[in-house]
Structures are given as C-alpha cells and as structure tokens.
C-alpha positions in Angstrom: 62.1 83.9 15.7 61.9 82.1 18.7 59.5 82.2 21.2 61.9 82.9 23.8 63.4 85.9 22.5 59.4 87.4 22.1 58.6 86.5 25.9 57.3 89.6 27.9 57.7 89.6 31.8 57.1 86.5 33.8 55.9 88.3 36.5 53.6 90.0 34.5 50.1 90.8 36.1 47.4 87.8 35.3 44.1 87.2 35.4 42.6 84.2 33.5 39.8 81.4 34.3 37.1 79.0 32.5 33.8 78.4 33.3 32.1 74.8 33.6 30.2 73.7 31.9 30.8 75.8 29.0 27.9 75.2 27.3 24.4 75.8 29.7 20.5 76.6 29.8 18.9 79.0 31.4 18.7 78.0 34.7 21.8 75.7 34.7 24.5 76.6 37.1 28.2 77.4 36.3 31.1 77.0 38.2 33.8 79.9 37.5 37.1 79.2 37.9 39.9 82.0 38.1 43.6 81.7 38.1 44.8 85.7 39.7 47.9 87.0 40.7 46.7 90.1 42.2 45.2 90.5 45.8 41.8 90.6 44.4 39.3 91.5 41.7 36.1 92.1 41.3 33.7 90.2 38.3 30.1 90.8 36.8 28.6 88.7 34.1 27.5 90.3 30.5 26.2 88.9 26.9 28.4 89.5 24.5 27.8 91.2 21.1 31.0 92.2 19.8 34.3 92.9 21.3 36.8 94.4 19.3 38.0 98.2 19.4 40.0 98.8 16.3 39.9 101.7 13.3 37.1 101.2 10.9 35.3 98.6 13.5 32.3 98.6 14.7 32.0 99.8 18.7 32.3 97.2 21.2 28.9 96.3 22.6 27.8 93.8 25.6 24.7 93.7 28.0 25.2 93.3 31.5 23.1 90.7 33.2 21.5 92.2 36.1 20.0 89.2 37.6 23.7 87.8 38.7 25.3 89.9 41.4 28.1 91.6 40.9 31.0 90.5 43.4 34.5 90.7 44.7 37.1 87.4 45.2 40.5 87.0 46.7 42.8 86.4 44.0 44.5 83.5 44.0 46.9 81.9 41.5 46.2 78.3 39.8 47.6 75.9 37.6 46.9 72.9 35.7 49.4 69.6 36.1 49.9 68.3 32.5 51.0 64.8 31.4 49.2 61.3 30.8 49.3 58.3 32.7 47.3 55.0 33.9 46.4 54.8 37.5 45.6 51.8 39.3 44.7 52.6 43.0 44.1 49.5 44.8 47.6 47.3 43.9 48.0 44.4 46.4 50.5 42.5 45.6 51.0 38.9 47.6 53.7 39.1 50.6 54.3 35.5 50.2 55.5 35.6 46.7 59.6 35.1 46.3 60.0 37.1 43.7 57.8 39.9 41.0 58.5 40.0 37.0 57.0 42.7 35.2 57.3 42.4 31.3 55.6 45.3 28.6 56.3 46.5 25.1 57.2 49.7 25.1 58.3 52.8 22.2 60.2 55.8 23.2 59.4 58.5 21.5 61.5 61.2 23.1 65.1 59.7 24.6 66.9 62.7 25.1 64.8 64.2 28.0 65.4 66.9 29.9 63.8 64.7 32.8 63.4 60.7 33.8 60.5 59.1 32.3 58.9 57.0 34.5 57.2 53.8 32.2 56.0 51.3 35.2 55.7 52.3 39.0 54.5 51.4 42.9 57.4 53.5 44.3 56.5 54.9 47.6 58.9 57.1 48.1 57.5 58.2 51.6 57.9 55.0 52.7 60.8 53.6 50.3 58.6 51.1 48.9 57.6 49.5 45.8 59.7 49.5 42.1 60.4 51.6 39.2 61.1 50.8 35.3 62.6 54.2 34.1 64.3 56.3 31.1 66.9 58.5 32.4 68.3 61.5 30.8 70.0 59.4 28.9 67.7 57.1 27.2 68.9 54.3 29.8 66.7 51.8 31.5 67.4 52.5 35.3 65.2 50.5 37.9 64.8 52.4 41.2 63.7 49.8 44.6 62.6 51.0 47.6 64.6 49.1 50.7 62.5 50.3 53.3 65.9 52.4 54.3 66.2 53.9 50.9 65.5 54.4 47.0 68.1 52.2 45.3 68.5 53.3 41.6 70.0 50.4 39.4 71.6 51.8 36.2 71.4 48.9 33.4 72.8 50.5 31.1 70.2 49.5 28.4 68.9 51.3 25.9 66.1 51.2 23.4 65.4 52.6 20.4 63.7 55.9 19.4 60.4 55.4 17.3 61.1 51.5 17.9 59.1 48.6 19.7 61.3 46.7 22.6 60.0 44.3 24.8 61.3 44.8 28.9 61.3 42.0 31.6 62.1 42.8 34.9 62.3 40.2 37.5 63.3 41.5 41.1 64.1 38.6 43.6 65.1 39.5 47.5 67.9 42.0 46.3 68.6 40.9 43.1 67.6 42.7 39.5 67.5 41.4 36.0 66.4 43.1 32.9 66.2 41.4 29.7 65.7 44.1 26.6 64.8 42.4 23.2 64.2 44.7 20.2 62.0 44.3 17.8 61.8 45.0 14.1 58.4 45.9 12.3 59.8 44.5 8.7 63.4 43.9 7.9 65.3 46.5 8.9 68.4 45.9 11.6 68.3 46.0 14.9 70.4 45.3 18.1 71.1 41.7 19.7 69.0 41.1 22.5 70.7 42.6 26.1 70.4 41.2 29.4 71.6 43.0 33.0 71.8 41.3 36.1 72.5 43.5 39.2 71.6 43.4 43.0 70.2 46.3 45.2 71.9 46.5 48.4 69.5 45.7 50.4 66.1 42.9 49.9 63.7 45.1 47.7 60.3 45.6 49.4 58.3 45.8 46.4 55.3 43.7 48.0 53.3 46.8 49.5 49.9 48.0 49.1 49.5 51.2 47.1 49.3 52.7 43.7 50.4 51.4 40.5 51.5 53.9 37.7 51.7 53.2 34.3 53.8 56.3 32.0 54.5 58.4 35.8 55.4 58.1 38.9 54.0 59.5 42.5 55.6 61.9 43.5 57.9 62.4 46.5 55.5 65.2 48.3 52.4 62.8 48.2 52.9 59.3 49.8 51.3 56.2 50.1 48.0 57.5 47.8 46.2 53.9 47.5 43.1 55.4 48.7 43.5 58.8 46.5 41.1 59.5 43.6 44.6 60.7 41.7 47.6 61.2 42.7 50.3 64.2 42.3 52.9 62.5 40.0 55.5 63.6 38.2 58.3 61.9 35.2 56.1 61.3 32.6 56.6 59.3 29.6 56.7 59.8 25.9 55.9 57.4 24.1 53.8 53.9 23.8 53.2 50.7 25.9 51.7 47.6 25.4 50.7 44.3 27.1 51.8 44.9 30.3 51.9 42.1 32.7 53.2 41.1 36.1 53.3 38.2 37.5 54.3 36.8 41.3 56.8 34.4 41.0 57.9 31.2 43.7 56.4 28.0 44.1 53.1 29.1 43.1 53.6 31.8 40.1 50.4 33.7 39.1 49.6 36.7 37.1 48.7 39.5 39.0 47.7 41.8 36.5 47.5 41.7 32.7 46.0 44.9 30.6 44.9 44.7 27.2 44.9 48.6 25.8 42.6 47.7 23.0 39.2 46.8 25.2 37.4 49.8 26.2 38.9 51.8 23.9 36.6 54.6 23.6 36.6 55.3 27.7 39.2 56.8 30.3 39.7 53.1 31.3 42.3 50.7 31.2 41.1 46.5 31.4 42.4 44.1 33.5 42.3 40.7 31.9 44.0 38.8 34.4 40.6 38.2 36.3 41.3 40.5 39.2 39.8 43.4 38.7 42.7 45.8 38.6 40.9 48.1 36.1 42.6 51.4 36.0 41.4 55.0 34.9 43.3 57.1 32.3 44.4 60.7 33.1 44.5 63.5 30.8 43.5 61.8 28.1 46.6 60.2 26.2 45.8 59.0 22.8 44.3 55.9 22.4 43.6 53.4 18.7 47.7 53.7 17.9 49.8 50.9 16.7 50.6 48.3 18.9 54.4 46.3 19.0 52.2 43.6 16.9 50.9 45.6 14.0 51.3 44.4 11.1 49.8 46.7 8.0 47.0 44.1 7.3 43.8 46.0 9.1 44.1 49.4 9.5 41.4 49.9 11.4 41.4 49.4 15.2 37.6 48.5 15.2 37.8 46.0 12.7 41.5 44.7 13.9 41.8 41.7 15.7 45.1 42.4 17.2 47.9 45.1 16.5 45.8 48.2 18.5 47.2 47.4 22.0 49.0 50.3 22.5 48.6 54.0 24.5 50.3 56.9 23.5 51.5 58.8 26.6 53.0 62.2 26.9 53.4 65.0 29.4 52.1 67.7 27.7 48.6 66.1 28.0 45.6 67.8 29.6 42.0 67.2 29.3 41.4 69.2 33.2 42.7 71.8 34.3 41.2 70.7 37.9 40.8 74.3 39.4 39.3 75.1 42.6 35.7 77.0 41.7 35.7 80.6 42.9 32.2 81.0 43.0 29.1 80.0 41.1 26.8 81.8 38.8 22.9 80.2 37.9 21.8 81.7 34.6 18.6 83.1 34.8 15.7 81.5 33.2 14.7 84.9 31.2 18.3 84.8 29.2 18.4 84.5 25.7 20.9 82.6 23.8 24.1 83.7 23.2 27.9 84.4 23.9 28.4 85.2 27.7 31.1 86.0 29.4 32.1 86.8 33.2 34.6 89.8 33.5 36.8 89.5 35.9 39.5 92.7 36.3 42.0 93.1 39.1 41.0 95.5 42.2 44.2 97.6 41.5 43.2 97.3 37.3 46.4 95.3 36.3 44.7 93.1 34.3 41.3 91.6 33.0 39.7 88.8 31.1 36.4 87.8 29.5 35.5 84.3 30.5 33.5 83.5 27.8 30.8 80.5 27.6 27.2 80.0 25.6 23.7 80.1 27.0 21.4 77.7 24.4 17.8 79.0 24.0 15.4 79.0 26.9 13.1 76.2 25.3 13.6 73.8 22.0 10.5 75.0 20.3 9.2 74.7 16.6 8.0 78.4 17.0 10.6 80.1 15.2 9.3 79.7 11.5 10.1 84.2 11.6 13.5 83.5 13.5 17.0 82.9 11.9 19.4 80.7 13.6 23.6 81.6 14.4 25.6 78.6 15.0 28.8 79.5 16.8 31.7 77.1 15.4 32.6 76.0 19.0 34.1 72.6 17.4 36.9 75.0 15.9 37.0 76.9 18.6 38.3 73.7 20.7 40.6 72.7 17.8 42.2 76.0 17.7 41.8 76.4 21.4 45.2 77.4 22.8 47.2 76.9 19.8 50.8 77.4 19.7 51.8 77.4 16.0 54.1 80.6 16.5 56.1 78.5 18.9 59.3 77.6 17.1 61.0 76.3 20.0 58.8 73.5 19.4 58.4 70.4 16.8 55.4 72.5 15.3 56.2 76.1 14.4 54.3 77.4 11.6 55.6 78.9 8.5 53.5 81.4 7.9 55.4 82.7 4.5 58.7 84.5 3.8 57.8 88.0 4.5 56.1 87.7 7.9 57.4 88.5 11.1 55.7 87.8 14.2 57.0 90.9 16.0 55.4 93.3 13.5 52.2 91.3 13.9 49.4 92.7 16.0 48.5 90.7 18.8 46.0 91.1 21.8 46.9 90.3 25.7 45.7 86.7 25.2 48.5 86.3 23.2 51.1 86.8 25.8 49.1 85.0 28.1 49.2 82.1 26.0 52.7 82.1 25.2 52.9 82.7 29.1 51.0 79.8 30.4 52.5 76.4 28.9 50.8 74.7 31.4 46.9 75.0 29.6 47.3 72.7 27.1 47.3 72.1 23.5 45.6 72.4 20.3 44.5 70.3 17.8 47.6 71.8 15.4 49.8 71.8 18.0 52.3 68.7 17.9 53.8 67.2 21.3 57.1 67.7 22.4 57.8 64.4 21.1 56.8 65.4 17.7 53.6 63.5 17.3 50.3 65.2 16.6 47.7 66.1 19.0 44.4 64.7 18.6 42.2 65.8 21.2 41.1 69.1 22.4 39.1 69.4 25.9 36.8 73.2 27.1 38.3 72.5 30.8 41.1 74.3 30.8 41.2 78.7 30.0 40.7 78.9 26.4 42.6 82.1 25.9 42.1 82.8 22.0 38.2 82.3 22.9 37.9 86.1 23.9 35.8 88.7 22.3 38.4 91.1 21.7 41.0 88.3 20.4 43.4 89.7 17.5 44.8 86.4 15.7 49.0 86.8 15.6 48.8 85.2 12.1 46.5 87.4 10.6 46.8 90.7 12.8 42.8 90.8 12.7 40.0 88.6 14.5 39.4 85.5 13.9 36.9 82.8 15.1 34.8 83.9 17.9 35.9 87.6 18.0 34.6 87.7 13.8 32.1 85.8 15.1 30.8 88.2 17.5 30.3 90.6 14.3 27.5 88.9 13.1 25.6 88.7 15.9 26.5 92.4 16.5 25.3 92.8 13.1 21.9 90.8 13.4 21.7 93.4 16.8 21.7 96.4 14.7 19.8 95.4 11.7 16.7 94.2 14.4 16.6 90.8 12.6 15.0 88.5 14.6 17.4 85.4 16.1 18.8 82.7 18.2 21.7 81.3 18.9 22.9 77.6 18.9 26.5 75.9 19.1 28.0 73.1 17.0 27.7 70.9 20.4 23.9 71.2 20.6 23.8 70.4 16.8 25.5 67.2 17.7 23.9 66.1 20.4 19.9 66.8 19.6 20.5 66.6 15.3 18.0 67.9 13.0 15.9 68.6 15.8 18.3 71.7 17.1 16.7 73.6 13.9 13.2 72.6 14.2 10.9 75.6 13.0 13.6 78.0 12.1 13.6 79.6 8.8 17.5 80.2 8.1 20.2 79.3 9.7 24.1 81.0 9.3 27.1 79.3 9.9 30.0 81.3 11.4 33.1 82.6 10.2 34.9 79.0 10.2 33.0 76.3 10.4 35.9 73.9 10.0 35.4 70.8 12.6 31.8 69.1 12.1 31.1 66.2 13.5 28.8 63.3 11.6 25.6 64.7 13.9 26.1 68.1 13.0 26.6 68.0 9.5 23.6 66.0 9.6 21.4 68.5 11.0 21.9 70.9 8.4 21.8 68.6 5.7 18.5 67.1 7.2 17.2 71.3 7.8 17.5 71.6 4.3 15.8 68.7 3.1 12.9 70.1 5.1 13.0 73.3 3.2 15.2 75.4 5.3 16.9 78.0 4.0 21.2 78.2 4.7 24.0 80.7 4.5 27.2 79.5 4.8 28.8 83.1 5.2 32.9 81.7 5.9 35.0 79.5 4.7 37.4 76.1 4.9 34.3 75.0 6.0 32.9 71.4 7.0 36.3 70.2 6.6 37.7 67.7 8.7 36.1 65.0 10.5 35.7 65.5 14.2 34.4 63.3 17.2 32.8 64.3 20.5 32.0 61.6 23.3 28.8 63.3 24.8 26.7 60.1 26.0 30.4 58.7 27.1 30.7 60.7 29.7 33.5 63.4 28.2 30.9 66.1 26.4 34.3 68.5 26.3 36.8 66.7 24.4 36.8 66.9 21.1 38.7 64.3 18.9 40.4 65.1 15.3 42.1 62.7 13.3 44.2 64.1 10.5 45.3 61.9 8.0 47.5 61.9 4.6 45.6 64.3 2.6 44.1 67.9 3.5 46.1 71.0 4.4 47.8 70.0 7.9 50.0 71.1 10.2 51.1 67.8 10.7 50.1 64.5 9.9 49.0 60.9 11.8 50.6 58.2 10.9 49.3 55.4 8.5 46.9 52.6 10.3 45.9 55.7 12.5 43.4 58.0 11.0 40.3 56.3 13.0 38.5 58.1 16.0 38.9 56.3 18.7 35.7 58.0 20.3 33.1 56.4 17.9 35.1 54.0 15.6 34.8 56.7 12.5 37.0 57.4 10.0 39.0 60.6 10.3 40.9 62.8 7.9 38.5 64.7 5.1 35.0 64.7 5.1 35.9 65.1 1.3 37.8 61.5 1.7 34.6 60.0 3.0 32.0 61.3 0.3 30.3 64.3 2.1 32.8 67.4 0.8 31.7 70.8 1.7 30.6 70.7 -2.1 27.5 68.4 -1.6 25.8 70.9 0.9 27.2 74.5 0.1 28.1 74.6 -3.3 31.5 75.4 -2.5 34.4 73.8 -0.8 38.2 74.5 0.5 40.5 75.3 -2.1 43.5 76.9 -1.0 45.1 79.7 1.7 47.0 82.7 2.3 48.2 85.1 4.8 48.3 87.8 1.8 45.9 90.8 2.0 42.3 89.6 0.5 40.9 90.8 -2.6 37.3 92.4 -3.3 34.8 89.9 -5.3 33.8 91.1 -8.5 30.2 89.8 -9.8 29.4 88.0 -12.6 26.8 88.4 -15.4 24.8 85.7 -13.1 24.4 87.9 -10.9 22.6 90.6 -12.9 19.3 88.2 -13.7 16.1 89.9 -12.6 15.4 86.3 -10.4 18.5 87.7 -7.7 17.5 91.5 -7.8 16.5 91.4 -4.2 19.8 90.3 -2.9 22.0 93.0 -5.1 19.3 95.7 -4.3 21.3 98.7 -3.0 24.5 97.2 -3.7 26.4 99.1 -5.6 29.3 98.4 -7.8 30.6 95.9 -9.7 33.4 94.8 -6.9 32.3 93.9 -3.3 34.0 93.9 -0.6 37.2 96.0 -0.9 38.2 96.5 2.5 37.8 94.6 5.6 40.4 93.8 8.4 42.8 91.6 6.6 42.6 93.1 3.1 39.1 92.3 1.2 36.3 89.9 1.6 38.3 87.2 -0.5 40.7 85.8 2.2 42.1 84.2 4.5 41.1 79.9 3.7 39.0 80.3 1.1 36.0 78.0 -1.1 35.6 77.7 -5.1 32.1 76.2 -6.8 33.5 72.6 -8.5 31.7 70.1 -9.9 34.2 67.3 -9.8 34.2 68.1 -6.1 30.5 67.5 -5.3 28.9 71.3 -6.3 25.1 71.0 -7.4 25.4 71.1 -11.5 22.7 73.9 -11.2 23.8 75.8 -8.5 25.2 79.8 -10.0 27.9 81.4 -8.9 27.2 85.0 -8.8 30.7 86.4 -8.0 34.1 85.3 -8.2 37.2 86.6 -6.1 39.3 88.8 -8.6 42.7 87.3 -8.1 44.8 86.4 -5.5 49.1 86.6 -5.2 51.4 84.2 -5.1 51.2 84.5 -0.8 48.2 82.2 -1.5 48.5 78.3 -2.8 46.1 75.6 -3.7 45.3 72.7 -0.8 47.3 69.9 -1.5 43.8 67.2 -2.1 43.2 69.3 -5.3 46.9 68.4 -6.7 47.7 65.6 -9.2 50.9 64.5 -10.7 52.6 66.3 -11.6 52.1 69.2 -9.2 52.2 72.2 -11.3 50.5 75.6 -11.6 49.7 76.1 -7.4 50.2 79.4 -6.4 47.6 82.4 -6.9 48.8 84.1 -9.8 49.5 80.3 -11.4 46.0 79.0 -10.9 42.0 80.0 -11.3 41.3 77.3 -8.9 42.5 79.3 -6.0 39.6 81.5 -5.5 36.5 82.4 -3.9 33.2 81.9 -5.3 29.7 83.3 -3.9 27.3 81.0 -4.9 23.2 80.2 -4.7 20.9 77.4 -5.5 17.5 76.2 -4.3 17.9 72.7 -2.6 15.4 69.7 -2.8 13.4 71.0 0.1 12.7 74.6 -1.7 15.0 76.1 0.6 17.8 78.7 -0.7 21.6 78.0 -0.2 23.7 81.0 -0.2 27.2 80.8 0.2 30.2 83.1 -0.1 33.5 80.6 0.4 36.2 83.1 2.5 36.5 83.6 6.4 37.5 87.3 5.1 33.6 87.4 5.0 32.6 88.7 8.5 36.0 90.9 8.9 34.3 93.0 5.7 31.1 93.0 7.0 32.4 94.7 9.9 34.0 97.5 8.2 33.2 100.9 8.8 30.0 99.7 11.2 28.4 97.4 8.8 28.2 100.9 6.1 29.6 98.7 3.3 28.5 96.7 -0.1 28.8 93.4 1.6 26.9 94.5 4.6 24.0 95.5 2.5 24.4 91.9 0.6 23.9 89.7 3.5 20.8 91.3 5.2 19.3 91.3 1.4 19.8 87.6 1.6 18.9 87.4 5.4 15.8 90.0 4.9 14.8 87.7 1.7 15.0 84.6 3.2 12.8 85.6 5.9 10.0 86.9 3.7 9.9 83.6 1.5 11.7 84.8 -1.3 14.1 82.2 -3.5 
C-alpha cells in the first residue's frame, strides 16, 4: 500500500529536534535543536532506562537530571534543505575574455523530473548574470544566460542518456550559444551520433561576473549575488554524476580557468582545482564520492589503487548530512552524570505533542578501575544506518517486501512513525535508496533521528527494536543491581581496546550490525586480554562500516553494500570501497573476520514470522554450565517475548565452515522456524535449494559458549528476539534468569 493512502494529517501537531553533539562527557555542552509547531513547550532533561508501555512490558522508567533547569521556549518550526552540490564561492572570471567554454562528463540518472536539474551554474538571477547548463522536465539540455535585462533560456533540444556517460561543451560568445553533446559507450553497445546546437540569446550574455559557481544546483532566485556567503540557498538539484569539469576563457589569449579532478581528496567535503588557481570548492550534504568515472574501464576496481576511472561525484537531492537548525538553547552535562542514554523531553504547552531527544553521556573518566563493572555498548553504528529509514515507502524505488501476509495498516506503530513518514525532508537511511534508484551510502546524527526514541515500536515487527530493546537491558542491569557502564560503538572506534580497559564483561546490544575495523578490534583485542563477552542479539558484526572521526565528520557514517549479504539493494560492481578510509565494504564475512571468528555464531537467515522458544541441548546439562541454567527451569526457553519467542527476528547459527571455534558448545538450538523465515543469500550454492525454514536446519538460532585464548568466557545467544524476551513479564521469565546467571558468573570469575 502506498504511503500516500497511509498519510495522517499534514497539519498535524509536531514537536521534534536533535541534539549536538550526540555523543558527550560529563561536562561537555549540547546544543538542542527543536523543530515546533505549537506556540510553545516546555523541556527538562532525564536518563533513560527504558521507554516502552506495552502489555507484559516492563514499566517505563527514567531519572530526571536535577542539575539542568527545567525551561520553557517559543516554538518555532524548522526544516532541513536537502540535495548535494559543489560550491565554489570566489569565481572571477576575466572581463576581457571574448568568449567562455565549459565542457564536463556528465550521467543522468533521473530524466524524467518533476523539476529542472541544474548540472553547471554562476546564474545570478538577482542581477541576471552569469550561465546555466540544465535538464528540463524533459531530459533536455536547456542553457539559461543572464542579459543583464533578463534570464534567456536556450532550449537545445539535446538529450542524453539515462544511466549513460555524455560529454557537454558549451561555448557562449557575445550572444551566441553552442552545445556539442557526444555520447559515450562503456563497451560495445549502440549509441547515438554525436549532436551539435548552435543558437543565439537575444541579447550579449554577461556571463563574466564575480560570484558563485555551482556544480549539480543552482542559487536560488530569493538569495542573490552570494560570492561572499559560506553556502548558499539553492535549489534544482541534480541526479546523477559528473566528471572533469573544465572551463576555459576563450579570445586571443585562451586559458583554463578552472579544472577539477573529483578523484584527489576523496575522503573530504572538498573538491580540487587543478588548474593552478585555487578554485577549491566544498561539498554539501555529502553526495557520494569513489563512483565510476566516464573513463572506467573494469581493470582496477578499486579507487585507491586506480590510476584513473574514479573521477566522478554522485549527486542527488535527497542528500543531507545537516539539518542546519537554529539551537534553542543549550544544556552542559554535569560532571557527576553517569553514562548512559539521555534524552531532553520536550512536550507542547497546550500537550499536543512530545518527543524524547535522545543522545549518550560516555563515563565520567577512562579508568582501568572497573575489574567488578560490566560494560553495555549501545549499537549507535546501526542506529545511524537504520536512522530514518523509509522501507515502508512504496512510492519509492525502495519499498520493502516484508512477506505476503503483512499489511502495514494492521501493524503497530508509534508517533515517530508518522512523524517520519511526515517529514521527507530529514533524510535517509542506509536502506533507503534515492529517488533515482541508487543506494544510499552514508548516514549523518545531524539531523532528528526519529526511530532513535525510547518508546519506538518498529512498523515491521510491531515491537521495539534497536534502541527502545536496547533500553531493556540497561533497565534490566537497573533492577538486578549489577554493577555497570555504558559505552557507544563510536567511543569503541575512536579510543580501541582501550574503551574496555579494566572491565570484566562487556554486552553487546540487541543489533550490533554496523562495526567498524576499530570497533571490532576492541573486542577482539578485550578478549585476548581475558575479558569476558556476551553477544546477547543478533545479525551481528555484519557489514563493514566507516566513520571519518580525525577527518573532521565524527557523525557520518559510511556503508558500502556489495554483491553478496542480505540487502535491500545493492552497489554497483567497481564500487564497494569506503571512500572514508580506502576499506573494503560489503561483508566482514567477505573479508575474513565473520561474526564466527569472535562469537561463535554468525547471521544465517530472517523473518518477520513470530519467534520460536530455544530448546536446550544435552550440552547444556554438563555439571561445568550448572551456574548458568541454575533456576532455569524447563527444557524450552524463551516462549514468549514481544514478537513471538526468543528465536527471532535476524538470527545467528554455530558453523564451522563459517569461522565458529571447533570447541566452542552450543547449548541450545532454536526449535524450528516457518517458512516466513529464509536463509541469507552468502550461505546459498548452486543450485539454490532447500531455503526456507521448514526446508533447512541452517536457519536457526544457536546459544553458544567457549572460553577464548585470554581465559575469558564467550556467551552468545544469535537472535535480536533476545532482549524483547527478556523483557517479558518484567524480566519474571527463563531467559531473564539465564542472562544474569551468565552476567552474575562472569562477574565472580566463573568459566
């Protein structure tokens, strides 16, 4: 069903913001940003311990934070301003020159657009300056002039192709236009003759005027001359690629005045100017970089090893990396706040609406001194990847099939879900694709992340999922008194091994799914140490991911999805590497380190069926493992939980072939799964038989243990069903009394 026909009121009551930074220290400051459509609210700020209010759950539980003030705002209503683009600020261009030829490679990947797409620009049109290389409506090359009088648009009637590299040259002389549009094949496949225009304006162009120069937009009308603007308001963004553009002054005395070459700096916001000028430009909202150039040729695929064929920027205008919202005030955290999930709750004076505007408070000092302490590690990684998603969205080139039997209007949803569906403007996630079909590859924490809310209900699943099931562990570490803190996938990345110093376990969350190279490090190196680990979800330590924290961009994450691994979409060949640190993308399976090596366990296959109860095995029943079943009663564990039993969801099986320790023991298995569940596609050979639930014992979930290298236990259970049976019932359940036994265990040296 579309999303269209789902939509609730558009003038619906709204309250949403983000915090920044959205990772902090006791003692940093953060800057609250609120988007509100009432007259006013009112906000206080609270640590959050768990936030959902459903039958069976546990009760919702937070902490106020009574050294930040309470406090009332105006409300006011923001917005973000998708689309990429290249800015150049400071374009001179010579008065003296005769005449101006701009020439660039360029590959449409959207032609029939609902708007122009702007693909070169210095069009003033306050002052009716400057040139334009567009796509109109109709896929046609237009060039618009400014006379000084007047915009002239010149219609050339030219046309490239879709998903196809041309080349363009433009050459504007007093008031007359040419366009020369030569198509180019990648192997041997047809193509159209070259095409030429010739026109005249009817009036002398004045296209040699200080200003801006726009590569993939255009200024727009409201703003004027911007030369000396940090960025300007622009508008008829483009969709698609270009490459090697150059201009040039042309007359007695021809000389380039600009030449970029998109593969130099490629991990940075910055375009190069090779022309010896200086013209370096900066990069806005982050369009995707280490893409195919017009001279790719198949024989490196890799853009750090390439010598040529990575020239190319994918632009499109449902980019955002900031949101850019005006700060409504400004919260310090005090220095006596633990770690943790915080949020500031902001609700409307007249109670129309609230939000939770949730970031994480690290510990107060890195110390070794927490040899009686376990360690939680929210999965903010996935958090960005999933942040915003829009899946259900069949109106666009990535709607999710979710299975034959579902229907999103009988799915339970929370506000944020409307508020997603509401707000097009915040951006997308890493499963989203673009409106011109290709995938998105980076993910960015400026900008409201609405399914990042403690009382989020996942539409897919009608239960919680990532942070909100994450919030019933810590809930559940609350109650059961056991001693903690709290750390983040980010602070794993940036300080290593050394986030973990001196702890004695540390738990992974619900869905660890997005580590980086640093992060999986850090546990690997904990372990090695002699540190214990429980990796209590699943489809864990999956893909690759890339964060650009010394670089200047700590909030964008970076995920390159290649030709293998369950997807909603993926990259195209010669384009799986990061272009934030030269890695290879795709699987950490594809590259050697599988969830296997680490956990025991690793993805095997998915459903949106009900979960199904583990039943133990006759490992389980040796004397050696009597302190983690003690109390636990029953053969079957976990039979309820929100979204069937604790086998569920994406879910992890013990194999050998795959990287699992040969001694590791798995002491329960998942007792079967339906046919609403299927095998990921990196475990299928030819010919691809036997890969739904009832078809296949591969598709399971396996809880398994082993001592590592270091003497440190590894307990892992393989299912992000885990937490939402945990939960049930407040914690009075057989898995419940599993994981403190391992947590309890751990902590008093046993193995």
């Amino acid at each position: 069903m579309a999303v269209t026909d789902l939509e609730q009121d558009a003038d619906a009551p709204e309250i949403i913001g983000y915090a920044e930074p959205w990772i902090v220290a006791p003692g940093d400051s953060v800057a609250i940003k609120v988007s509100c459509t009432e007259p006013s609210y009112k906000y206080r700020t609270v640590r959050l311990i768990q936030g959902i209010d459903l039958e069976h759950s546990p009760k919702k539980a937070e902490e106020e934070v009574p050294e930040i003030a309470r406090g009332e705002r105006e409300g006011k209503y923001q917005t973000a301003r998708p689309g990429s683009y290249a800015y150049i600020r400071n374009w001179e261009p010579p008065l003296s020159a005769d005449g101006l030829q701009v020439s660039f490679y360029v590959q449409p990947w959207l032609l029939n657009c609902p708007n122009t797409q702007t693909l070169v620009s210095t069009l003033d049109l306050g002052a009716n300056t400057g040139f334009s290389i567009d796509l109109n409506k109709e896929g046609s090359l237009d060039v618009r002039v400014g006379t000084e009088r007047s915009v002239e648009v010149i219609r050339t009637g030219l046309r490239p192709q879709e998903k196809a590299w041309s080349k363009i040259k433009l050459q504007i002389t007093g008031s007359s236009i040419e366009v020369r549009l030569t198509h180019k094949p990648f192997r041997n496949e047809t193509i159209p003759p070259p095409a030429a225009f010739e026109g005249k304006s009817g009036e002398k162009a004045s296209v040699f005027t200080s200003g801006s120069l726009l590569i993939a937009a255009c200024q727009s009308p409201a703003t004027g001359n911007s030369s000396g603007a940090l960025k300007p308001h622009t508008t008829d963004f483009f969709n698609g690629r270009i490459d090697r553009l150059t201009i040039k002054a042309c007359g007695q005395k021809p000389s380039i005045l600009v030449k970029y070459d998109f593969s130099l700096d490629m991990s940075s916001d910055h375009i190069v100017d090779v022309s010896g000028r200086g013209l370096n430009g900066v990069l806005v909202n982050a369009p995707t970089r280490a893409v195919k150039g017009y001279d790719w040729d198949g024989s490196v695929a890799d853009w750090t090893q390439a010598k040529f064929g990575y020239g190319a920027i994918h632009f499109h205008d449902d980019d955002l990396d900031d949101a850019g919202w005006e700060t409504d005030f400004t919260i310090t955290i005090p220095d006596s706040a633990r770690s943790g999930a915080y949020a500031v709750e902001v609700e409307a004076l007249n109670g129309r609406d609230t939000d939770s505007i949730t970031f994480f408070v690290r510990p107060t000092t890195w110390t070794t001194d927490n040899s009686n302490k376990v360690c939680f590690v929210f999965s903010t990684f996935t958090y960005l990847a999933y942040a915003n998603e829009r899946m259900y969205d069949t109106t666009r080139p990535n709607g999710a099939e979710m299975g034959p039997s579902f229907d999103i209007t009988k799915a339970l949803k929370s506000a944020e879900f409307y508020k997603m569906r509401r707000r097009r403007d915040l951006g997308l996630s890493c499963y989203d694709r673009h409106i011109d079909g290709s995938g998105v590859c980076y993910s960015s924490s400026k900008r409201p992340i609405l399914n990042v809310r403690p009382g989020y209900i996942m539409w897919g699943f009608s239960r919680p999922r990532e942070f909100s099931a994450d919030l019933f562990m810590i809930n559940f570490l609350e109650q059961e008194g056991v001693p903690y803190e709290v750390l983040t996938d980010h602070d794993l990345h940036a300080r290593g091994a050394s986030a973990l110093d001196g702890f004695n376990t540390v738990i992974t969350g619900s869905h660890p799914e997005y580590p980086t190279y640093e992060s999986f490090n850090a546990y690997n190196s904990f372990a090695k140490r002699g540190g214990n680990l429980m990796y209590l979800g699943g489809n864990g330590f999956y893909w690759v991911s890339a964060v650009d924290a010394e670089g200047g961009h700590p909030h964008r994450l970076e995920v390159r999805r290649g030709d293998v691994g369950v997807r909603s979409f993926g990259l195209p060949g010669g384009e799986h590497v990061l272009s934030t640190n030269g890695g290879r993308g795709g699987l950490w399976r594809s590259r050697g380190m599988s969830c296997n090596t680490l956990f025991g366990i690793g993805f095997c296959g998915q459903g949106t069926s009900p979960g199904v109860p583990f039943r133990r095995t006759e490992a389980a029943t040796d004397a050696r493992f009597s302190w983690m079943f003690d109390g636990v009663n029953g053969d079957l564990l976990g039979e309820y939980g929100f979204g069937g039993g604790a086998s569920g969801d994406e879910i992890d099986r013990f194999d050998i072939e795959n990287g699992s320790p040969n001694d590791a023991l798995t002491l329960a298995t998942s007792t079967g799964h339906d046919d609403g569940y299927a095998i990921a596609v990196e475990d299928l050979t030819y010919p691809a038989l036997e890969t739904l639930g009832t078809q296949t014992n591969r598709v399971r979930s396996d809880i398994v243990y082993y001592v590592g290298a270091g003497g440190g236990g590894v307990f892992s259970v393989g299912s992000i069903n885990w937490n939402c049976s945990l939960a049930w019932d407040n914690y009075n359940n057989n898995i419940a009394r599993l994981t403190i036994n391992v947590i309890r265990g751990f902590l008093e040296g046993k193995q």
